[in-house]
N, C-alpha and C positions, 0 to 999 in steps of 0.2 A: 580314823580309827587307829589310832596308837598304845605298845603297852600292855596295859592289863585287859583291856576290851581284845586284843589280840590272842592272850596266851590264855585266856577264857574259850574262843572261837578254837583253839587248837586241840584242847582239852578234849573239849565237846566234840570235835569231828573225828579224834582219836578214839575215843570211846564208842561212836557212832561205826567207824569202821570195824571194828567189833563184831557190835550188836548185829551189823548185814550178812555178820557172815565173812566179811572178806581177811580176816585174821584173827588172832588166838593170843590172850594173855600181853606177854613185853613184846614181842615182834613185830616189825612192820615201824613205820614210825611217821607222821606227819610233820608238818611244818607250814610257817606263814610269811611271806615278804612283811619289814618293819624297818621303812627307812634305812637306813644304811647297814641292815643287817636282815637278821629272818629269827624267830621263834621257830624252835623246834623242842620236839616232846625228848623227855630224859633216856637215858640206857639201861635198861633192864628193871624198868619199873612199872608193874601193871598197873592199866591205866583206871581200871577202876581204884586203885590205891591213892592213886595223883591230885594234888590241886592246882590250880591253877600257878600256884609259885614254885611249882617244880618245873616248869615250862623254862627249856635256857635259851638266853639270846647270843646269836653268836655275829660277830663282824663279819668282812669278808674275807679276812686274813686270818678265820678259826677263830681269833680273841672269843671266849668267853666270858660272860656275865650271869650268876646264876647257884644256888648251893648244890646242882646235881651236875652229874658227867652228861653231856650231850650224846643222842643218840651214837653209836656206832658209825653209821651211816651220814652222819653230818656232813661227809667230805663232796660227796654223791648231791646234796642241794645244795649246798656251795657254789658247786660248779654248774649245774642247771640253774641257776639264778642268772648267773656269770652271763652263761652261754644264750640262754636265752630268756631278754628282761621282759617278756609280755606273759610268764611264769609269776603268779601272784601267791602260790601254793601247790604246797608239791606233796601225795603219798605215796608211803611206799606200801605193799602189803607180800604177804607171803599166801592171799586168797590161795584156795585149793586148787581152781579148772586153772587157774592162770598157771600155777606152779606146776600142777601136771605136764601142761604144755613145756612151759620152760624147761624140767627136767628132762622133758623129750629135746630139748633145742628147737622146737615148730614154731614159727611164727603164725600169725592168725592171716588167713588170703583173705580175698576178698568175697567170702562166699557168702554174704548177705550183705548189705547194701550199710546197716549202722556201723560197721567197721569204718566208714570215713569219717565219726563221730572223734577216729581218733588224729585226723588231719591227712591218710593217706588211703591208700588201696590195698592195704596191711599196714597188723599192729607187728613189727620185729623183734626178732629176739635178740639181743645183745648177746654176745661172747662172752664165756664166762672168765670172771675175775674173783680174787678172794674179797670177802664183803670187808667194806670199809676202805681200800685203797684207792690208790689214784689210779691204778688200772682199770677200776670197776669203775671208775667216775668217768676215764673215757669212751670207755666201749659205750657207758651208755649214753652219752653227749654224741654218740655218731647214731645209736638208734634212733635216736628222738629227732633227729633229722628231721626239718619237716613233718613234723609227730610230736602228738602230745603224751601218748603214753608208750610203752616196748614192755616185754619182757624180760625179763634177766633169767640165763640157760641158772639151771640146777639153783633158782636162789628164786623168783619170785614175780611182779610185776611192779610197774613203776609210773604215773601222770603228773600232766600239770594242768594244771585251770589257773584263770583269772581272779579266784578265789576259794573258797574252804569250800563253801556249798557247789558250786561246780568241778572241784575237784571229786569233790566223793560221789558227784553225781556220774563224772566220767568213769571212776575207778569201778562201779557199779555196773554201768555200762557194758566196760573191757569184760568184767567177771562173768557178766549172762553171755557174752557172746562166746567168750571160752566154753562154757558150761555146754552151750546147742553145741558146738565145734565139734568138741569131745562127743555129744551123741550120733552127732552126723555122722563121724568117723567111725562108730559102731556098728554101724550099716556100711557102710563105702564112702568113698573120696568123694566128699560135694563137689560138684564144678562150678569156677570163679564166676562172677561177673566180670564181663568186659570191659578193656581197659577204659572205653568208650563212655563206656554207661556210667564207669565209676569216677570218671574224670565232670560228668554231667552232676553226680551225686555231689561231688566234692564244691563244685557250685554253689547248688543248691544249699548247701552246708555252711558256706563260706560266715556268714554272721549268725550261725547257729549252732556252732558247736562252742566245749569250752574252751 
C-alpha cells in the first residue's frame, strides 16, 4: 500500500481524530510510514477542507514533495521514525484530558492496569520545548523510551502504532485513560499498581498492544 491509498488512509484518520474528540479544526497533525519517507497531513489546514492531494510527502532529510507546507510538527516524526522503525504511523493531538495533564507536566502512573497498552507502567510527560524544533523532537524521543505514546508539558500528547487504525485506536486509548485520571484526582491520589503486577500486565500485553 503505496501513495495514494496512503495519503487517503491519512486523510481519513485525521478527520476521524476529530470527530473522537481528540482535537479541533488544524491542530494536532498525523502521519503514515511510505518507503523511504512518511505522508503527513498539511499546516494549518482544516481537515475537513483537505483532499487527499493536500497530503505532503516528506524524505528523511525534510525534502518535500507536495503543493502544501507540511505540518509544523514534521520534524517531531521524522525523528520517531528514525528513532524508532517498528513506528508505521504516528499522531499528534492537542485531545483535552491529555493536554490538561500536560499543562500540569503529570505523567499518567500506573493506576489502572491499560496504561501498559501504552508499552510501560506510565505514559510520560516530555519537557517542554517550543513546537516544531529539534529540541521538541528530542525530549520526546527520550519519552517514548520504551513507549509508544508520552505527553508533551504545555503542548499536548503524542503515539505510535504499526498503523493508522492502531494508532488512533491507542491515541483513544491514552485520552479515556487521562479523562478517569483527571476524575480520580477529584476525589484523591489513586494508588499505583505494583511494580509486580504491572510488569505481569506488560506480558501479558506483549503481542497485544499497538
Amino acid at each position: 500500500m503505496i501513495g495514494a491509498a496512503v495519503r487517503e488512509l491519512v486523510l481519513a484518520t485525521a478527520r476521524a481524530m476529530n470527530s473522537h474528540g481528540l482535537n479541533q479544526g488544524a491542530s494536532g497533525n498525523v502521519s503514515a510510514r511510505d518507503g523511504k519517507g512518511f505522508w503527513i497531513t498539511p499546516s494549518a489546514l482544516p481537515y475537513d477542507q483537505c483532499t487527499p492531494e493536500d497530503m505532503v510527502w516528506l524524505d528523511w532529510a525534510g525534502q518535500v514533495k507536495g503543493r502544501r507546507k507540511p505540518s509544523s510538527e514534521w520534524r517531531m516524526h521524522a525523528d520517531i521514525y528514525r528513532a524508532y522503525p517498528q513506528a508505521g504511523a504516528i499522531l499528534h493531538a492537542h485531545s483535552p484530558y491529555c493536554t490538561t495533564l500536560a499543562c500540569l507536566e503529570r505523567p499518567i502512573p500506573a493506576f489502572h492496569y491499560m496504561v501498559a497498552m501504552a508499552g510501560g507502567d506510565s505514559i510520560r510527560c516530555a519537557s517542554y520545548a517550543t513546537f516544531g524544533t529539534q529540541a521538541l523532537s528530542d525530549t520526546v524521543i527520550e519519552a517514548l523510551r520504551d513507549r509508544s505514546a508520552a505527553l508533551l508539558a504545555h503542548h499536548g500528547m503524542i503515539c505510535y502504532g504499526a498503523d493508522l487504525e492502531r494508532v488512533l485506536a491507542l491515541a483513544i486509548e491514552v485520552e479515556t485513560l487521562a479523562r478517569i485520571y483527571l476524575q480520580a484526582l477529584a476525589v484523591s491520589e489513586p494508588p499505583v499498581l505494583p511494580v509486580g503486577e504491572m510488569a505481569e500486565i506488560l506480558r501479558r500485553f506483549k503481542d497485544y498492544r499497538p
